[in-house]
N, C-alpha and C positions, 0 to 999 in steps of 0.2 A: 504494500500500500504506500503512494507516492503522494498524494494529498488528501488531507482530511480537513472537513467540513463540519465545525460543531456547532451545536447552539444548545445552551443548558444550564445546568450549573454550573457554578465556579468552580468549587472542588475539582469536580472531573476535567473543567477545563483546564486548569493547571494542573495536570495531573498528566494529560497530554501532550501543552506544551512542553513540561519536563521529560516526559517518556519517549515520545513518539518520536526521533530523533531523524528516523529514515525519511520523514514527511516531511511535505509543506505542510503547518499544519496553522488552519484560520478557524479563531474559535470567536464567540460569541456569548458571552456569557452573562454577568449582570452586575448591578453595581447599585448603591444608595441614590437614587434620583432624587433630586430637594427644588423645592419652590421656594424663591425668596419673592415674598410680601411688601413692597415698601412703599406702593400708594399706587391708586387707580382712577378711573376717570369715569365707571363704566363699573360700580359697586356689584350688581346684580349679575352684570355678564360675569364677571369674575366669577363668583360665587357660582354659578351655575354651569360652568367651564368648569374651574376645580370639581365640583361635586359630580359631574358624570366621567370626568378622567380619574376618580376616585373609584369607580363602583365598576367601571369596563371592564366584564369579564372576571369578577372580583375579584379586581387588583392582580390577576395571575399574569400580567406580562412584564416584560423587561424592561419595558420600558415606562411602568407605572410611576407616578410618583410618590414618594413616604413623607420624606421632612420637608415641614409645611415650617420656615423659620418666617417668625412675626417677629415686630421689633415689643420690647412689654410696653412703649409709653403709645403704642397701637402704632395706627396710619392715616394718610388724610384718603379721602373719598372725594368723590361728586354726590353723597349724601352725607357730605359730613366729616368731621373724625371718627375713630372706630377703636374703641380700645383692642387690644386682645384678646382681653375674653368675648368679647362682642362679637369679632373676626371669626373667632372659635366656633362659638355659637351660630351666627349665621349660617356657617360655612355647614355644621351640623344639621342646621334645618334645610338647608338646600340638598341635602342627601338623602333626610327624612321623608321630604318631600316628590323627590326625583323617582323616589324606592319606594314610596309609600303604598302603591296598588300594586298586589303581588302579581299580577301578570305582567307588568312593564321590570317590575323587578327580577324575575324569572329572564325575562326576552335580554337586558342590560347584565346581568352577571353572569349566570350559568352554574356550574357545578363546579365546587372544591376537586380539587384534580387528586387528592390522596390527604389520607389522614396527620400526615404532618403537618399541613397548611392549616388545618380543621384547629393541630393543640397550638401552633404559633400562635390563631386568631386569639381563640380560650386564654392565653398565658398572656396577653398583652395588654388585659385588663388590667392585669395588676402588676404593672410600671407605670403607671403612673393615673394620673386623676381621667376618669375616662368620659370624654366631651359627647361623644353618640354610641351607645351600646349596640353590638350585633344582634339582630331578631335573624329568629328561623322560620327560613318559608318554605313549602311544601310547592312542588312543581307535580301538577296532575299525571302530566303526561310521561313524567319519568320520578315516581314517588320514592324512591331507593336514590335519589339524588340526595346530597349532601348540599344544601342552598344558605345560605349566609350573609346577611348585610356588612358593608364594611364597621368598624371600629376606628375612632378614632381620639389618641389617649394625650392629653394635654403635659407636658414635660417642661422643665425648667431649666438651657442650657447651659446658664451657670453653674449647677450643680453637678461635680465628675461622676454620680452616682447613676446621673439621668445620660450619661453621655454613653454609657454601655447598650442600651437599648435604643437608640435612637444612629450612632452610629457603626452599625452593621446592618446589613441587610433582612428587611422580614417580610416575605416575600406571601404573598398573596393579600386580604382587605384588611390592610391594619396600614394605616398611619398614625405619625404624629406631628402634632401641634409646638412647636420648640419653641419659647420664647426666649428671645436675645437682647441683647441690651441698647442695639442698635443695628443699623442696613449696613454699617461695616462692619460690626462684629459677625453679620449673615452671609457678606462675603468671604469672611476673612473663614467664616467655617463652611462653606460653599466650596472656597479652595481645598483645603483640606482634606475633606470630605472626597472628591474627587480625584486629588493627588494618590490618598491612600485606600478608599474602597472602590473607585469607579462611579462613573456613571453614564448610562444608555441616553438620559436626558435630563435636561435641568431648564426650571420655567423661572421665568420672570416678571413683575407685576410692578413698572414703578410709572410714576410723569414724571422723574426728572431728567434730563438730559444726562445731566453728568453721572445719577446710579445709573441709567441704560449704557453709559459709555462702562463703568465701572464693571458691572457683569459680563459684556462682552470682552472685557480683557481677560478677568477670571475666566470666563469658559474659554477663550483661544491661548489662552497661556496652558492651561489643563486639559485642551483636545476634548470638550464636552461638547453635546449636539443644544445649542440655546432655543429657546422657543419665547419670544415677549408678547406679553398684553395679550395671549389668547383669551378672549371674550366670546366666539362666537361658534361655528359649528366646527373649529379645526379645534385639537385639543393635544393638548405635550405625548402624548401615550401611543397615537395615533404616526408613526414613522414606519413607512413601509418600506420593508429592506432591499428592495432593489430600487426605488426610486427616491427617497429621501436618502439622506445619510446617516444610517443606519450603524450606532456605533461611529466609532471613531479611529480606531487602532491604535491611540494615542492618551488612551487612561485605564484602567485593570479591567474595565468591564468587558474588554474587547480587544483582540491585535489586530483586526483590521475593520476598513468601512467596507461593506456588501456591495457597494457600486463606486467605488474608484477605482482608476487604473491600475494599482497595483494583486486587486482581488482577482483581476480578469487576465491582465500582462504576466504577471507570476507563475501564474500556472503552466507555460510551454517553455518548454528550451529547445534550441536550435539544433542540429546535428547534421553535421555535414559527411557526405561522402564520395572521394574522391577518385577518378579513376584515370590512368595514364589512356590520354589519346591516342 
């Protein structure tokens, strides 16, 4: 075997690149996705953007987002300021909301892919204060499904205690809510963040000029895929691997992008063969 093609966990994906020595080998893997919060123009569209890139498929892709970092002295709005817990809140009810009749909910999530995902969900109740609780919905037509609303646990990232749960990856309907002390303290763990877990994608929420310049450094200095001010029917989560760019090759979540030159050029070598005229 001369090239391998993964997409999965991490584990296994380092597990390959380490091993599989004989191959090219292009893996796909996953990483902490984080939304920074730092002001909007377009309150509701956010809110309702966040809240169905929340619940897609619950939470099961790589390119979900988890840490939702807020600043604690809140954000400004087009309705206003917005403390944190408010942010919180809202962001809860627009998922409540979005979920609320169990056949749109059913049609938006789907089924827990294995029971690991099922105790991650269970276990992340209790890290920390928990802002929208997961209900159990029963899907008719396949009743032996395992169905789950997201979770989402409100966290303190001042505290190192909260920084174990929040930065590693918890991969199916659980987010969190991080509050920080500030929209550079949310860069500066933005970087981070992506330097040492990865990330498939990372969104952004501000009106100011110089944070949107400020996170577009962070993600091109860190090889993250950026997404700003989605409001409307596009959403962070939503990166189709052969026509977006998909990954990056350029931070752990991933060694290469699924449609640049190198993912397609790579793969042939030349060989020549000569024969005396």
């Amino acid at each position: 075997i001369r090239i391998i093609d993964y997409t999965g966990s991490t584990a296994f994906g380092d597990w390959l690149e380490a091993n599989a020595r004989q191959a090219q080998v292009y893996t796909e893997k996953a990483g902490v996705n984080t939304v920074v919060i730092d002001s909007t123009d377009d309150y509701k569209g956010m809110l309702s953007n966040l809240a169905f890139s929340l619940s897609l498929y619950s939470g099961q892709m790589c390119t979900t987002p988890q840490n939702l970092l807020i600043p604690r002295d809140g954000i400004t709005t087009d309705q206003g300021p917005r403390s944190y817990d408010e942010v919180v809140a809202d962001l809860a009810t627009a998922v409540g909301g979005l979920l609320g009749d169990d056949a749109r909910a059913n049609a938006l999530l789907g089924a827990l892919v294995n029971p690991d995902v099922k105790a991650r969900l269970e276990a992340a109740a209790d890290l920390g204060e928990v802002a929208l609780a997961s209900r159990e919905i029963t899907n008719p037509d396949f009743p032996e499904a395992v169905v789950r609303t997201p979770v989402m646990v409100k966290l303190d990232g001042s505290k190192p205690d909260a920084e174990a749960a929040y930065f590693s990856e918890c991969f199916g309907p659980v987010s969190f809510a991080v509050s920080v002390d500030s929209t550079t303290d949310a860069l500066d763990l933005l970087r981070r963040t992506v330097r040492e877990k990865g990330a498939m994608t990372v969104g952004a929420y501000t009106t100011s000029p110089d944070v949107e310049r400020a996170v577009e450094e962070v993600c091109l200095e860190e090889s993250a895929q950026l997404s700003l001010n989605l409001t409307g029917g596009v959403y962070v989560n939503q990166t189709a691997a052969f026509s977006d760019f998909h990954g990056s090759g350029g931070n752990p979540a991933a060694n290469a992008a699924l449609c640049d030159a190198a993912f397609v050029a790579n793969r042939f070598r030349v060989v020549e063969v000569r024969r005396q005229a």
